[in-house]
C-alpha positions as YAML, in Angstrom:
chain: A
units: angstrom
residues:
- id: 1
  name: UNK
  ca: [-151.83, -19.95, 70.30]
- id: 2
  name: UNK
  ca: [-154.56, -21.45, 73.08]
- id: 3
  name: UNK
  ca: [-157.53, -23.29, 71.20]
- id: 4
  name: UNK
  ca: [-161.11, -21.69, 71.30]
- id: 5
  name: UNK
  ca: [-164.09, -23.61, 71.77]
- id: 6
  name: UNK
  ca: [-166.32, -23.59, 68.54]
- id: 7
  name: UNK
  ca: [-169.02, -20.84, 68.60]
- id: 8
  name: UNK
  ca: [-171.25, -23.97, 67.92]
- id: 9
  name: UNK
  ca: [-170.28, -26.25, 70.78]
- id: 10
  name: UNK
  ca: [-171.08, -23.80, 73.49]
- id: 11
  name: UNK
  ca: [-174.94, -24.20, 73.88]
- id: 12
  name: UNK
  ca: [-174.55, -27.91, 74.32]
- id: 13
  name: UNK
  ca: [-172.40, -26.97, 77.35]
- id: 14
  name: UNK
  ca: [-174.78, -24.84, 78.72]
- id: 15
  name: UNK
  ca: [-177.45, -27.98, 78.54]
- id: 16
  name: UNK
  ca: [-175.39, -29.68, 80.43]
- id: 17
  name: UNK
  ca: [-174.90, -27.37, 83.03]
- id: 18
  name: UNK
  ca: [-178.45, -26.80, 83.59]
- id: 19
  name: UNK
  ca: [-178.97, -30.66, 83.25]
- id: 20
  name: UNK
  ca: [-176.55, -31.19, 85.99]
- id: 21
  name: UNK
  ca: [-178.20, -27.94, 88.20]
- id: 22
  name: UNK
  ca: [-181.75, -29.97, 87.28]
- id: 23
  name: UNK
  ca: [-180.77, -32.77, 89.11]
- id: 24
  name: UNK
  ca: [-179.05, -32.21, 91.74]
- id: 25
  name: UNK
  ca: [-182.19, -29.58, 92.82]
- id: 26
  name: UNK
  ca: [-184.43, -32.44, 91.85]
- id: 27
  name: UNK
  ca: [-182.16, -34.97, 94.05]
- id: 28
  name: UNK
  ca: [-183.08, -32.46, 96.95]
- id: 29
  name: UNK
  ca: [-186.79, -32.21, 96.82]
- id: 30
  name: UNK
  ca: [-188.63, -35.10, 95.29]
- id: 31
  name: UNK
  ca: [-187.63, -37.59, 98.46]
- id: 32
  name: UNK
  ca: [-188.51, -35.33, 100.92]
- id: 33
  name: UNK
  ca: [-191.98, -34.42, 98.96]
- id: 34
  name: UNK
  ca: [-192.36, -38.23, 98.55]
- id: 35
  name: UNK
  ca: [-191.90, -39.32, 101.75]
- id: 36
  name: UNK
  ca: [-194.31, -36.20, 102.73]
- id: 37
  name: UNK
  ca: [-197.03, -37.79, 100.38]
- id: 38
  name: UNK
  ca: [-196.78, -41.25, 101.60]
- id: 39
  name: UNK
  ca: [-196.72, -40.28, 105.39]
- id: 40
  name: UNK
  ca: [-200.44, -38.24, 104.62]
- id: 41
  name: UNK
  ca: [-201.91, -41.17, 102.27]
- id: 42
  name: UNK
  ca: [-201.23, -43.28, 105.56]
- id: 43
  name: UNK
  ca: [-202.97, -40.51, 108.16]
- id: 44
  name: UNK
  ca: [-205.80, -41.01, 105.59]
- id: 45
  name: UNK
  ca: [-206.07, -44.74, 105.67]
- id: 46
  name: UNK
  ca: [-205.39, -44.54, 109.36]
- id: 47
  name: UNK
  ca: [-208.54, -42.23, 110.05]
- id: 48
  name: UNK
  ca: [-210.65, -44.00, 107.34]
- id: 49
  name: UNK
  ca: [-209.98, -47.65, 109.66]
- id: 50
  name: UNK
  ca: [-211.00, -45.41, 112.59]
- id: 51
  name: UNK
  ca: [-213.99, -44.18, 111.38]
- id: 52
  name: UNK
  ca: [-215.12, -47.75, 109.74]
- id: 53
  name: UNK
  ca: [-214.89, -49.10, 112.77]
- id: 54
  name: UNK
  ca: [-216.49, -46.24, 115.11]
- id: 55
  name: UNK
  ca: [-219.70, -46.65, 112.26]
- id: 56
  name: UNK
  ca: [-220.73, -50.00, 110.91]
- id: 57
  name: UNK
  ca: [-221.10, -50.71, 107.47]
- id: 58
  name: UNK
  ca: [-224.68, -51.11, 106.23]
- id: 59
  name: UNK
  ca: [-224.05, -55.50, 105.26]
- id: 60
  name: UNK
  ca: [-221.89, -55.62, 108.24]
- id: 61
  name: UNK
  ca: [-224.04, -53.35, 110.89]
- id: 62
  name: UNK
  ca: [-225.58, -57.16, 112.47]
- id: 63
  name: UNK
  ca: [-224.73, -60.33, 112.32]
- id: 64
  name: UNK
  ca: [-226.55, -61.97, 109.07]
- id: 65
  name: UNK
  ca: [-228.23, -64.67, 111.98]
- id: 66
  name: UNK
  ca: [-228.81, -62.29, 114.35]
- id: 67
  name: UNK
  ca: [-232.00, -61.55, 116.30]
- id: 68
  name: UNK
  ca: [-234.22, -59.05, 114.63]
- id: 69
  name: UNK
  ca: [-235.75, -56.16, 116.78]
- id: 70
  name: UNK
  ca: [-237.69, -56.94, 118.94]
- id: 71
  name: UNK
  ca: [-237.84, -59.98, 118.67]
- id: 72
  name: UNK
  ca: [-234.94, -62.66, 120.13]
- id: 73
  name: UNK
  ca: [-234.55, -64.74, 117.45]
- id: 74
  name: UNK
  ca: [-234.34, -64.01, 113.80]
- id: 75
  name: UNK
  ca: [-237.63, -64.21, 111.82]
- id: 76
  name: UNK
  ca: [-236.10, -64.09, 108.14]
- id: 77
  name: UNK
  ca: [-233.97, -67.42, 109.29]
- id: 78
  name: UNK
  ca: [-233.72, -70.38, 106.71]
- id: 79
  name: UNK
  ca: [-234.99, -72.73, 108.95]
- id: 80
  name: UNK
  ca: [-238.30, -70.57, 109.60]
- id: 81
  name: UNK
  ca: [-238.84, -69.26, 105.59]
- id: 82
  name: UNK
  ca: [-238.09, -72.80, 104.62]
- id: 83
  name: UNK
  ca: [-240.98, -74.48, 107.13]
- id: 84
  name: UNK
  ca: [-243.46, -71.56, 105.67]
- id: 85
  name: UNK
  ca: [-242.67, -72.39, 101.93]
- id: 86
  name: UNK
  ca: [-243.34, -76.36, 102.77]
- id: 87
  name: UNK
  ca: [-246.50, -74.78, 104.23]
- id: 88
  name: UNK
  ca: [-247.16, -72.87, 101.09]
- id: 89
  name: UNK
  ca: [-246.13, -75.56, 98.41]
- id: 90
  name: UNK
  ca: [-248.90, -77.77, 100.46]
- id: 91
  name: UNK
  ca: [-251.69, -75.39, 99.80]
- id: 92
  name: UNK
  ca: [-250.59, -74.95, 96.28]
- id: 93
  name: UNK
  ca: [-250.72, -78.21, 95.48]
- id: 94
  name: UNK
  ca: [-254.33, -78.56, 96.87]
- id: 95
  name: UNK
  ca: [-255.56, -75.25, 94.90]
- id: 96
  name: UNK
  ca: [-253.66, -76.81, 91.92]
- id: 97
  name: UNK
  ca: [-256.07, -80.26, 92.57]
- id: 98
  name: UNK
  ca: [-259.49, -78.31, 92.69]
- id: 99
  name: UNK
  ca: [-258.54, -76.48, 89.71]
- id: 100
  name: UNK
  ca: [-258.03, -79.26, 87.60]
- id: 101
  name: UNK
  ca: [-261.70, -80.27, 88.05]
- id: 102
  name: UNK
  ca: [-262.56, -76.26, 86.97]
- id: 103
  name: UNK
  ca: [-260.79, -77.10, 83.88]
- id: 104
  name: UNK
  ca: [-262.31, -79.96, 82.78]
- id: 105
  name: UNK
  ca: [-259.39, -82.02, 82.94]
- id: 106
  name: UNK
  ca: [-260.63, -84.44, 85.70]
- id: 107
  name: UNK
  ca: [-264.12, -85.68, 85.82]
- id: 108
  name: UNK
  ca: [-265.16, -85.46, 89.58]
- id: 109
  name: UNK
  ca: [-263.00, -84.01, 93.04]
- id: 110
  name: UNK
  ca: [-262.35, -86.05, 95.82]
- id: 111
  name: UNK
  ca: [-263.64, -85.34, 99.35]
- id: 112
  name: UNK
  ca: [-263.80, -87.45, 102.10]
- id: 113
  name: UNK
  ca: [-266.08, -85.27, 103.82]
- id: 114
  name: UNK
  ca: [-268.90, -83.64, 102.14]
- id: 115
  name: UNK
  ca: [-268.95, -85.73, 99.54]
- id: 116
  name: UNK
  ca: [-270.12, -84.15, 96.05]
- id: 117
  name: UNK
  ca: [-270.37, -80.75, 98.24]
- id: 118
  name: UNK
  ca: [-266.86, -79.89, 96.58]
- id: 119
  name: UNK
  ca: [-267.84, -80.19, 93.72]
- id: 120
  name: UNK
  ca: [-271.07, -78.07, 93.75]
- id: 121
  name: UNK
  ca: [-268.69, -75.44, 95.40]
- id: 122
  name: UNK
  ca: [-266.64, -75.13, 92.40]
- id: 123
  name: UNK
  ca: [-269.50, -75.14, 89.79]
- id: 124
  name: UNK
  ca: [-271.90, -72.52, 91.99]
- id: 125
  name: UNK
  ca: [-272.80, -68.90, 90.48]
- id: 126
  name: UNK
  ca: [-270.19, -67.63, 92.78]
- id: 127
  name: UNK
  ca: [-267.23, -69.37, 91.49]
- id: 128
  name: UNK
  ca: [-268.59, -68.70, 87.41]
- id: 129
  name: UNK
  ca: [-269.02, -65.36, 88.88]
- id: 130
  name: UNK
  ca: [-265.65, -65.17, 89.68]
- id: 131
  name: UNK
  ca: [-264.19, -66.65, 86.63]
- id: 132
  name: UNK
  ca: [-266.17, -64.06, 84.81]
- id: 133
  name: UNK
  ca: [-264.18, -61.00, 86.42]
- id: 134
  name: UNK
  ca: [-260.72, -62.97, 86.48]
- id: 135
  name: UNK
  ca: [-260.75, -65.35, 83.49]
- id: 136
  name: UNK
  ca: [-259.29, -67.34, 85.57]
- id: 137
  name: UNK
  ca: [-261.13, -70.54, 87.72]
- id: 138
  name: UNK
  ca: [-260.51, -69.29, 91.50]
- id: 139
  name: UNK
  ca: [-258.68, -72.59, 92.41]
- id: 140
  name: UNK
  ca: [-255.93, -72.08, 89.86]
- id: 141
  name: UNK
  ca: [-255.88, -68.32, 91.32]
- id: 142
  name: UNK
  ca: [-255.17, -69.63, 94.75]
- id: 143
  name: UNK
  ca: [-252.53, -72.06, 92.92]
- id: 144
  name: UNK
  ca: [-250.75, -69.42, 91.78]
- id: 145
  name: UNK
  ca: [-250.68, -67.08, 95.26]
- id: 146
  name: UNK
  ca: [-249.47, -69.59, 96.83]
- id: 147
  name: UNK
  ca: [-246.65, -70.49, 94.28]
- id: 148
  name: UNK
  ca: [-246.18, -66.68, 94.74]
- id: 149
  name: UNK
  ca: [-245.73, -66.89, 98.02]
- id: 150
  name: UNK
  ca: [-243.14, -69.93, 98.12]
- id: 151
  name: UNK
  ca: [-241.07, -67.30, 95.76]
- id: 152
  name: UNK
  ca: [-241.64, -64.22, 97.92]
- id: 153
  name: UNK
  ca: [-240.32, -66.57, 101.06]
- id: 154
  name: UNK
  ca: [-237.42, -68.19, 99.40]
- id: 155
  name: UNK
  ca: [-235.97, -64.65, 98.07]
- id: 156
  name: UNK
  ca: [-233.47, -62.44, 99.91]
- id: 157
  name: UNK
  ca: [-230.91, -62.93, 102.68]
- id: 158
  name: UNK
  ca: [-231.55, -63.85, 106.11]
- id: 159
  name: UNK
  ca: [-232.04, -60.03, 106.88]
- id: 160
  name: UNK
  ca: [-234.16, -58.91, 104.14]
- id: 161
  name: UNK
  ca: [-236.42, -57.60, 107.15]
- id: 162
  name: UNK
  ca: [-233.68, -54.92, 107.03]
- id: 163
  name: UNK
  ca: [-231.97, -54.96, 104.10]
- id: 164
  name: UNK
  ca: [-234.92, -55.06, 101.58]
- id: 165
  name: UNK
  ca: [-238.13, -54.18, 103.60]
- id: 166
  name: UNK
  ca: [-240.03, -53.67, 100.59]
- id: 167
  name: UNK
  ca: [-239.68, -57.54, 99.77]
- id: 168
  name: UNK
  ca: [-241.09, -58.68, 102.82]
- id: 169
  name: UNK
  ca: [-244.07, -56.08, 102.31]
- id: 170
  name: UNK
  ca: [-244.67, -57.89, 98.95]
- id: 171
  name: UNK
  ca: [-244.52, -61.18, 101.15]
- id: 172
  name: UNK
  ca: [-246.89, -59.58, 103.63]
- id: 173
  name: UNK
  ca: [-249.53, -58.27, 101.21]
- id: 174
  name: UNK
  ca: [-249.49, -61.49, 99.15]
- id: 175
  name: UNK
  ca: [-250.01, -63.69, 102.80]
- id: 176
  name: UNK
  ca: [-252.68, -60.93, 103.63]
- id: 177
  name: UNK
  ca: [-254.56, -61.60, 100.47]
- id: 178
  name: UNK
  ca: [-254.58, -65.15, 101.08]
- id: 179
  name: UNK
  ca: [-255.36, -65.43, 104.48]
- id: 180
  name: UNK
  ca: [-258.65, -62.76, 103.13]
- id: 181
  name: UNK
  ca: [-259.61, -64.50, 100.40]
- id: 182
  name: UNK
  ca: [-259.51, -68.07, 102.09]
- id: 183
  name: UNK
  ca: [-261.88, -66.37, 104.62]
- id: 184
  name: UNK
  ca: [-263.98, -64.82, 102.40]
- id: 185
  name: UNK
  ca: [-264.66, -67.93, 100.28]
- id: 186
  name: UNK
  ca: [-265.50, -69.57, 103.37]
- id: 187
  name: UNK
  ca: [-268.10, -67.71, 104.50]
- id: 188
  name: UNK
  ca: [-269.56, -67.50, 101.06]
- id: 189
  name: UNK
  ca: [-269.88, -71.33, 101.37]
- id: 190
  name: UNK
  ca: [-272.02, -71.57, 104.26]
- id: 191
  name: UNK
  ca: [-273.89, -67.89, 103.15]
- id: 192
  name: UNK
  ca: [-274.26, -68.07, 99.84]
- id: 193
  name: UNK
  ca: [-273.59, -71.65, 98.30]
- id: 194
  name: UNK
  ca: [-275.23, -73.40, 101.14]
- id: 195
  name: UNK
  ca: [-272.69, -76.20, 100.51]
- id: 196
  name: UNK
  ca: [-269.05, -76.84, 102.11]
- id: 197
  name: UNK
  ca: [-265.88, -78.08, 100.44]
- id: 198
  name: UNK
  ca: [-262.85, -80.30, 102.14]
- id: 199
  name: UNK
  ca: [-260.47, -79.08, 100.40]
- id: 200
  name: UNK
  ca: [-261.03, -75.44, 100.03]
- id: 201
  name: UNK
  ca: [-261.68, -75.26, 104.40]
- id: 202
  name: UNK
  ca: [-258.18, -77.07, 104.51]
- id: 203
  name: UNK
  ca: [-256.83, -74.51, 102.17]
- id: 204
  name: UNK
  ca: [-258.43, -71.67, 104.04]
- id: 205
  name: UNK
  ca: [-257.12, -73.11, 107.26]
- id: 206
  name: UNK
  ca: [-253.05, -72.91, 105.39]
- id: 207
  name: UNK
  ca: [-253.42, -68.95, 104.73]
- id: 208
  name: UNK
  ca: [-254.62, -68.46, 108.18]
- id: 209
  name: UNK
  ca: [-251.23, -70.36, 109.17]
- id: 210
  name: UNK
  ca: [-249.30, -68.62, 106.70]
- id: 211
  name: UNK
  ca: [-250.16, -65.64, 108.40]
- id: 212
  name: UNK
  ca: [-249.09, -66.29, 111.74]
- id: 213
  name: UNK
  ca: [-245.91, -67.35, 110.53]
- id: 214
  name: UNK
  ca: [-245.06, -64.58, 108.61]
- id: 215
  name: UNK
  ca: [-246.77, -62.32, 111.31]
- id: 216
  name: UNK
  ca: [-243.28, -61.81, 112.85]
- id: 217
  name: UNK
  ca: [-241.00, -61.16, 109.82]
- id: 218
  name: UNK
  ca: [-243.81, -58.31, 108.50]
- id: 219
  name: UNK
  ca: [-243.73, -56.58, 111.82]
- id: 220
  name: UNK
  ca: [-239.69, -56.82, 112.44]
- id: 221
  name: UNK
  ca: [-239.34, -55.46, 109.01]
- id: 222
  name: UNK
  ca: [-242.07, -52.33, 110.03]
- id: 223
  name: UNK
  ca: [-240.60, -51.91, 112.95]
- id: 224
  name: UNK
  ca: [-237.08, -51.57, 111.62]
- id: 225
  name: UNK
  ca: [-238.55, -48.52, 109.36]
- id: 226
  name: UNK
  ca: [-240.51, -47.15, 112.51]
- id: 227
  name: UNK
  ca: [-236.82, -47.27, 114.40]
- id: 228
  name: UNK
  ca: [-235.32, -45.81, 111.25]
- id: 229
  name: UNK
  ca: [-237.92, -42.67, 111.42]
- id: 230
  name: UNK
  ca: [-237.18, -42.31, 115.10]
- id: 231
  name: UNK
  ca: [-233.07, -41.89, 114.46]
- id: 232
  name: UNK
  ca: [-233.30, -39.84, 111.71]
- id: 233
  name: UNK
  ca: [-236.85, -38.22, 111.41]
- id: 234
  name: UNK
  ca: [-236.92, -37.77, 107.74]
- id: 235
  name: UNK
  ca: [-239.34, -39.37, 105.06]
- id: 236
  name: UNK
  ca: [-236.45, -39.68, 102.49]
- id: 237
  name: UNK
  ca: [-234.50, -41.96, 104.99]
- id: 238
  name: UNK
  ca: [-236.78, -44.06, 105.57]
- id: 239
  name: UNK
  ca: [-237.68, -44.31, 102.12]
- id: 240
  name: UNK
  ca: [-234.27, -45.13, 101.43]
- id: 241
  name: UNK
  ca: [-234.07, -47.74, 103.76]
- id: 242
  name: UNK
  ca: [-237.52, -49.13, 102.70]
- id: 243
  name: UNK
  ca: [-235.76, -49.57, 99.25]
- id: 244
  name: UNK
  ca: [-232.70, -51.42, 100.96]
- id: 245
  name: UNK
  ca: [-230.22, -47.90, 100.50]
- id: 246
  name: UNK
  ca: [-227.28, -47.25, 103.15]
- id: 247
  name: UNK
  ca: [-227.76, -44.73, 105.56]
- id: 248
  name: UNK
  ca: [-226.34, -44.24, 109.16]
- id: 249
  name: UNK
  ca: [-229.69, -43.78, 110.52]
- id: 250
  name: UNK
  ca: [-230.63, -46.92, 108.72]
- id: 251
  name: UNK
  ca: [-226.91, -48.79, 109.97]
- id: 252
  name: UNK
  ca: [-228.09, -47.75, 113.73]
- id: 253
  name: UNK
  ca: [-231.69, -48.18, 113.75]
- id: 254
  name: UNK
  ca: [-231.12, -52.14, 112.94]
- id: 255
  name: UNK
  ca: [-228.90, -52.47, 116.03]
- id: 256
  name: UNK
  ca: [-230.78, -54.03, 119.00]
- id: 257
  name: UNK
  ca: [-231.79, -51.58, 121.83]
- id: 258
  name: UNK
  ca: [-229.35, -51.42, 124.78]
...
């Protein structure tokens, strides 16, 4: 009499069937779907190469030591931000001189010019005047703009006239309010004092320098913005670039005209 398989041994043969029918339909279809899936993730990293290189990238849209428009040479260089903060450390070391006498911690100022003159400059109605408003003697206020602007001229990249615009207008405004001041509290010396100092005229005579050398990186950095407007005539952009945000407009505007 032929054997019978057990009633209970019969589903696990139909697993295996369908186990075996699993794989071989799996054996067909997952290589080919594979290979499919590779083949499109390279398209896509082919195109993406194509289209980095047919746009620049916003740190890589100019050289770092490039010329800045439109100017030929580069007006945020090292070499140029290092000679103005030399220039600025000078006249912060002078303001820091005369204000030691404003705080009583020298007894008289030298100057090899006018004599006691400096002196009656910093102790005039003007300069009490001032230190009224401020609480602070106007010497050590010019000792500290000027240590401001050694730290406004030592920050950022060599194209932070593109990259961060709004840096350099801190720079500007800060070598603006020198450059006025220094003028200012010359005139009041011959107007209103009727005395001169040394020391404050060669002080004076450092903003006014300041400002010619840092005439340049202000207006390459305005102009970049102004370029900016023109490619993509929107506020936000420029905005956005003013802040030091990507943008194409921004990549193309900092390209030198052809």
């Amino acid at each position: 009499m032929a054997s019978r398989t057990p009633e209970k041994d019969r589903p696990l043969a139909g697993r295996s069937a369908r186990f075996c029918l699993t794989r071989k339909v799996t054996s067909a279809l997952v290589p080919p779907l594979l290979d499919a899936w590779a083949q499109a993730l390279l398209a896509k990293s082919k195109d993406a190469n194509r289209a980095t290189a047919a746009r620049p990238h916003w740190e890589d849209a100019v050289d770092l030591d490039a010329a800045a428009p439109p100017f030929k040479k580069n007006p945020s260089s090292w070499s140029h931000r290092v000679a103005v903060a030399v220039v600025a450390a000078l006249g912060a070391l002078l303001a820091a001189y005369l204000s030691l006498y404003q705080l009583h911690l020298t007894a008289s100022v030298w100057d090899p010019v006018f004599g006691a003159g400096t002196e009656r400059v910093l102790t005039s109605p003007l300069s009490q005047t001032l230190y009224r408003i401020f609480h602070v003697p106007d010497a050590l206020l010019g000792a500290l703009a000027y240590s401001a602007e050694i730290l406004f001229t030592l920050a950022g990249s060599t194209r932070r006239w593109q990259y961060r615009p709004w840096l350099v207008a801190l720079f500007g405004l800060n070598v603006l309010g020198l450059a006025c001041g220094g003028v200012a509290l010359m005139a009041a010396q011959g107007l209103v004092v009727k005395s001169w100092c040394f020391w404050c005229l060669i002080t004076t005579s450092i903003s006014l320098l300041l400002a010619a050398l840092s005439a340049k990186e202000v207006y390459a950095s305005f102009h970049y913005l102004w370029r900016v407007h023109e490619h993509s005539g929107r506020f936000q952009v420029v905005r956005d670039a003013f802040w030091g945000r990507a943008s194409e407009p921004a990549d193309r505007a900092a390209l030198p005209k052809e």
